[in-house]
Structure formats: C-alpha cells, structure tokens
NUMI-285786 format. One record per residue (C-alpha): x, y negated, z negated; residue in one letter. Coordinates in steps of 0.25 Angstrom, whole numbers, padded with zeros to 4 digits, always signed. Layout:
NUMI-285786
XYZA;...
END
This chain:
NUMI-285786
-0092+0019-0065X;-0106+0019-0065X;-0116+0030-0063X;-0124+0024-0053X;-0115+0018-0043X;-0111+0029-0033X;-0094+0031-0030X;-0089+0024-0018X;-0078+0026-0012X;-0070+0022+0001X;-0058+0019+0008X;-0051+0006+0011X;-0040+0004+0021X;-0030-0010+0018X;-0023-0014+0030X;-0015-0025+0034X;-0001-0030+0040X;+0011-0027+0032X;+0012-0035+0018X;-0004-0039+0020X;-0005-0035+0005X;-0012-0022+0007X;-0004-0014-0005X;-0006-0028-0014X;-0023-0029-0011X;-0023-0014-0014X;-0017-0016-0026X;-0027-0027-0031X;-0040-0017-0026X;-0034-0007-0034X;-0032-0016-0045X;-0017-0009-0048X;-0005-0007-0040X;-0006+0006-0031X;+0001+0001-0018X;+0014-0004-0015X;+0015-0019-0013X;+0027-0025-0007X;+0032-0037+0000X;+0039-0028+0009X;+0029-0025+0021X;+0025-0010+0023X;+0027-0006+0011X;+0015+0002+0011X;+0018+0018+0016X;+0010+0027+0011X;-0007+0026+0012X;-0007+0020-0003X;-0020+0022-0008X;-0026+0012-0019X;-0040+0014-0025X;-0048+0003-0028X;-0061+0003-0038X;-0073-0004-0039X;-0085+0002-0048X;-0088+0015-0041X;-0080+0011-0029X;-0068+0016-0027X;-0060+0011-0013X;-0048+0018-0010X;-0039+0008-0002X;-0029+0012+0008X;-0016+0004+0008X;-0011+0005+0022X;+0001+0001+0025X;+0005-0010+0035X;+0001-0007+0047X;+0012-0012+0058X;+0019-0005+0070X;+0024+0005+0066X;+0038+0009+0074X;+0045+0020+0066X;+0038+0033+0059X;+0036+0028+0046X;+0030+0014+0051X;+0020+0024+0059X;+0016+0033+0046X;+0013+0020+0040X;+0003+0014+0050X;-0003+0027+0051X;-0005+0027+0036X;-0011+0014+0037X;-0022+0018+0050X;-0024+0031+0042X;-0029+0022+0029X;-0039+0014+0037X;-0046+0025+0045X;-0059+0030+0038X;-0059+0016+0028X;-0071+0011+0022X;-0064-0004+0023X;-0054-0007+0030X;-0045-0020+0023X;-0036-0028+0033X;-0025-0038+0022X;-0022-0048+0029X;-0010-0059+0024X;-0015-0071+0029X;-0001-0078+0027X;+0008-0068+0034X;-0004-0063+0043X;+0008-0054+0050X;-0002-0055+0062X;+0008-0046+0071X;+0002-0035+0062X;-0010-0039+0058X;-0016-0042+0071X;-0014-0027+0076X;-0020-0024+0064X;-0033-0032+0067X;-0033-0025+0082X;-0032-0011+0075X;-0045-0015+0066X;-0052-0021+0075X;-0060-0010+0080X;-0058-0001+0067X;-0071+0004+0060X;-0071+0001+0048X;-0074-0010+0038X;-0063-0021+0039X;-0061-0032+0031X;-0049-0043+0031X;-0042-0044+0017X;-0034-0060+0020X;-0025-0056+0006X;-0015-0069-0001X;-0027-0078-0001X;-0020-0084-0013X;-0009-0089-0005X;-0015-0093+0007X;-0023-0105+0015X;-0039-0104+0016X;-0042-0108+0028X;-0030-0101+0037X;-0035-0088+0029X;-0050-0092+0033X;-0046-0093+0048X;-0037-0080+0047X;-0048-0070+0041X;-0058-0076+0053X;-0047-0075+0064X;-0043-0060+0059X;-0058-0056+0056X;-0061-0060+0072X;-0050-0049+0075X;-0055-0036+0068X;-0069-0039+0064X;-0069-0039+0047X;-0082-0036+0038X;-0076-0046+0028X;-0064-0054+0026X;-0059-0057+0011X;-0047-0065+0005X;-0039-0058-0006X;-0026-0061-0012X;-0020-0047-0015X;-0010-0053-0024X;-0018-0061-0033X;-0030-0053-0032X;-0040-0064-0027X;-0052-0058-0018X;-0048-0044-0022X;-0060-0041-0029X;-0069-0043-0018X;-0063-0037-0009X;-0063-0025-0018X;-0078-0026-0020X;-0080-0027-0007X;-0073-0015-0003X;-0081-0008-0014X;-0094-0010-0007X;-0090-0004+0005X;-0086+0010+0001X;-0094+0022+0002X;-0101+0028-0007X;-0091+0041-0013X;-0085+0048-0022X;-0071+0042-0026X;-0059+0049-0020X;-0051+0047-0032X;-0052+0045-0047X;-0055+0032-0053X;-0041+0031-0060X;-0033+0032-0047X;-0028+0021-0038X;-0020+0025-0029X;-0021+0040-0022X;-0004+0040-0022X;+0001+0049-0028X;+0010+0044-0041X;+0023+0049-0033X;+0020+0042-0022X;+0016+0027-0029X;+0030+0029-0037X;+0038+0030-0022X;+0029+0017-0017X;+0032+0011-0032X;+0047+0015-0029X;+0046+0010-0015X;+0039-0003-0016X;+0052-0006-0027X;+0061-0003-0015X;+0054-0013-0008X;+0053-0023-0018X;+0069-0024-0022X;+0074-0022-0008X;+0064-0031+0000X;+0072-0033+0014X;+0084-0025+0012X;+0079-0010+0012X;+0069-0005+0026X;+0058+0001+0026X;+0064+0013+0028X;+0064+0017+0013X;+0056+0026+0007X;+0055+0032-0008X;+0051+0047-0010X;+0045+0054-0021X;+0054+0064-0026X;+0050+0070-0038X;+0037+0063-0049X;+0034+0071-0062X;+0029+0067-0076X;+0038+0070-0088X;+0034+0077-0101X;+0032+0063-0107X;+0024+0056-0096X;+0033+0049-0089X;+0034+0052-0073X;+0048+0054-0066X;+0048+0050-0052X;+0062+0053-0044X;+0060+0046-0029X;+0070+0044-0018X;+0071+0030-0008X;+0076+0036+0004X;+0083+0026+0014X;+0087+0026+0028X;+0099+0020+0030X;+0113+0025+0019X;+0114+0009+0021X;+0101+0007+0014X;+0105+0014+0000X;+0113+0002-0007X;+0100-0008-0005X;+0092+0003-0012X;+0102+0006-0023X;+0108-0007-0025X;+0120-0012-0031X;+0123+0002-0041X;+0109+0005-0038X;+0103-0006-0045X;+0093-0009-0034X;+0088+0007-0034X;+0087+0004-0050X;+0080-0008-0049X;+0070-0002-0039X;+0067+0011-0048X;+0066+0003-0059X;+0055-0006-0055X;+0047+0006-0048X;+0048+0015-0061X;+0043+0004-0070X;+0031+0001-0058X;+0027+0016-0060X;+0027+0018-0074X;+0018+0005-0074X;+0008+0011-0064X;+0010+0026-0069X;+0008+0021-0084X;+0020+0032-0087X;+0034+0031-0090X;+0041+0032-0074X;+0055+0039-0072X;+0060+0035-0057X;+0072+0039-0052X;+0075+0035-0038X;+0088+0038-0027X;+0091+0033-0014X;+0091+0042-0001X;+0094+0040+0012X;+0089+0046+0024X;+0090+0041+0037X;+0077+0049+0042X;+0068+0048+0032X;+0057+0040+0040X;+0056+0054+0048X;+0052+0063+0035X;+0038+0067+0036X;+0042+0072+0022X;+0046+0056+0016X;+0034+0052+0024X;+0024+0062+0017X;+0031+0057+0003X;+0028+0042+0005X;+0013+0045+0009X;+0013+0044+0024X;+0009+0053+0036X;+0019+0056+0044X;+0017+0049+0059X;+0024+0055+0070X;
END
C-alpha cells in the first residue's frame, strides 16, 4: 500500500431477487469464495460478509439475502437481515438476472428503492448468455423505476465487467481507516463458513427433495495438536420423514455430503479438516432463538 494514498473504506449493500447471483458477484469482488452459491434460491441466511480490495480501498460487501415475502419466522429474519445490510450503505447494488427477471419480486424491490437515499446502481449479471438489445431495453425500462447513478453489465460467472464495477465502487468509499485486516475476507467466523460449507452441500446433493426447513449447527470447532481442525456439526430436520433423504441408502447420501464439505474446507482452511456430521430432528426448530442466533440471524418476532 502506498504511503500517500489515504485508507478508504465503506460499505456495499448487494440486493436482488432470489438466485439473481448476489453470493456468485461477491465471490468474483472478493476474488475468492466467501459466500455460498447455489442453485437453490435463498440460500443466503445469515449477513455474509465479503471484503473486496482495491489499492488502499477496502469495501466490505454485504450479501443480503433474497429479499421476498416473508410468511414464517425464519423467512421474516431473513428480510430483516437483508434491509438491516442496506441501511447506512455507501452503494447500494441492485443484481438483476435479465433472463429469469423474477419481476413478481423484483418490481417490489424497485418500489422499496425508489425513494431510498443512497447511491444505487443496477448490476444486469449473465450478460454472457444473453441478447444485447433486450438487455439495453431492460436497464432503461428498470432505471426509469428507481432512478440508478449508473447502470453496468457483468457476467458473475465468467467474470466479464467485474472489474469495473469493482473500481467503480472503489471510488466512492470514504476516506477511513480499514475495519478489518488486509488478510481477511470474510467477517464469519471460521465455525460459521464450515455450517454454510456443510449447508450449501445439503443443497447441492438433494436439490428438490429436502425444504428449506433444514438447518446445520456448529457443535463443536477446535484445532488439534498437529494443525488440523475437528469440526462436529448437526443437520436438524423437521419432519422424522425427512431423515432417510438426508442419510440415504445406509447413509450414503449424509457421507457423500460430509465428504465433499470436508474436502471444500480444508481447501479454504489450507489445514487438514475432520467433519463429523449426524441428523437430528426437531419439529420446532424455526422457533429457537437459540439455532437462529448459531446460523447468524436476529431473531424477528
């Protein structure tokens, strides 16, 4: 860093419909995996932090999850996590997938930023994979709704556009000292990143058959004598009907899971990872302030 260019530092808000690409764009800011991504919508819970560089800008990116209407307790911790992320933003980023569009969600999104304060800007993501001219027509259609400083076309996936936006972003944070140290990118704590690791697995293997209603809880996280971290977590289930898709046929499923989640960690850990996992059911669990507080949420009444 150099010695004349003063520290920046601010905050930036990610929003957008479920499955917009948030966690994915994060990612590629960041330049390495810090939030979940999954094809399965909402997979976002807790207020994932990721902390992007750029010389002596550091921008720490709030990855909020969907925001949708939320019905039960955990759908209404989730929103509120989301709102919470974009108050007090120095940018706010609204990811927009201009094939799904998933206008039932997005268009109350537009109405709920249309009068916001902040500095907004429209982020139209998959531009690899879509049509120029219906994606011009989008961003001038959307930026009539809400009123953007600037519109950019990025394709999380591929990384295309990334990079401006980055520098972008960098010039509009605050002159201040960096909140965290230049080493860490993500303010989770190692115990929490293993349950999203575990979680996003859960997702990944049993796509349609296993609801939302899961959740994975750290139990215990220590590093051994010779390095290497033991991690023991729970996947706590609603329904007793629910425990055979997660185990699997002599629990081959629940092995295939850990496995690919222990070997995800010790990549992002750089250490030797031993996960043990088991299977709990309990029917109430959406009402614990206790599970909710464990997976990074506030607890909404």
């Amino acid at each position: 860093m150099s010695d004349q260019a003063p520290q920046k530092c601010g905050l930036v808000a990610v929003i957008g419909a479920p499955n917009a690409g948030k966690s994915t764009l994060v990612n590629q800011l960041v330049g390495q995996k810090v939030a979940i991504t999954s094809a399965k919508a909402q997979t976002t819970r807790a207020r994932m932090l990721g902390i992007a560089l750029h010389d002596e800008v550091q921008m720490i990116l709030v990855d909020t999850p969907g925001i949708f209407a939320p019905k039960r307790r955990l759908d209404r911790a989730m929103v509120s996590a989301a709102w919470e992320g974009a108050v007090e933003a120095d940018a706010v980023l609204l990811i927009v997938d201009p094939v799904k569009q998933r206008r039932h969600e997005l268009i109350p999104l537009l109405e709920n930023l249309k009068g916001r304060p902040e500095r907004k800007y429209l982020v139209l993501n998959k531009v690899d994979v879509s049509k120029k001219e219906p994606l011009l027509a989008l961003a001038q259609e959307l930026n009539e709704m809400a009123d953007f400083a600037e519109v950019f076309f990025v394709s999380a996936l591929t990384g295309d556009g990334v990079p401006e936006l980055k520098a972008h972003l960098a010039s509009l944070m605050p002159e201040g000292v960096w909140h965290y140290p230049e080493d860490q990118v993500s303010d989770a704590s190692e115990r929490l990143l293993a349950t999203e690791v575990t979680r996003e697995q859960l997702y990944r293997q049993l796509h349609e058959e296993l609801p939302y209603d899961s959740a994975v809880r750290p139990e215990s996280y220590q590093t051994r004598p010779d390095g290497s971290v033991e991690i023991h977590q729970q996947i706590v289930i609603a329904r007793d009907s629910q425990k055979g898709i997660v185990l699997g046929k002599g629990g081959s499923k629940l092995k295939a899971i850990g496995e690919a989640a222990r070997a995800e960690l010790a990549e992002i850990l750089g250490v030797k990872v031993h996960l043990f996992i088991h299977v709990k059911v309990d029917e109430k669990w959406s009402e614990s302030r206790e599970i909710f507080e464990e997976i990074g949420l506030d607890w909404v009444k």
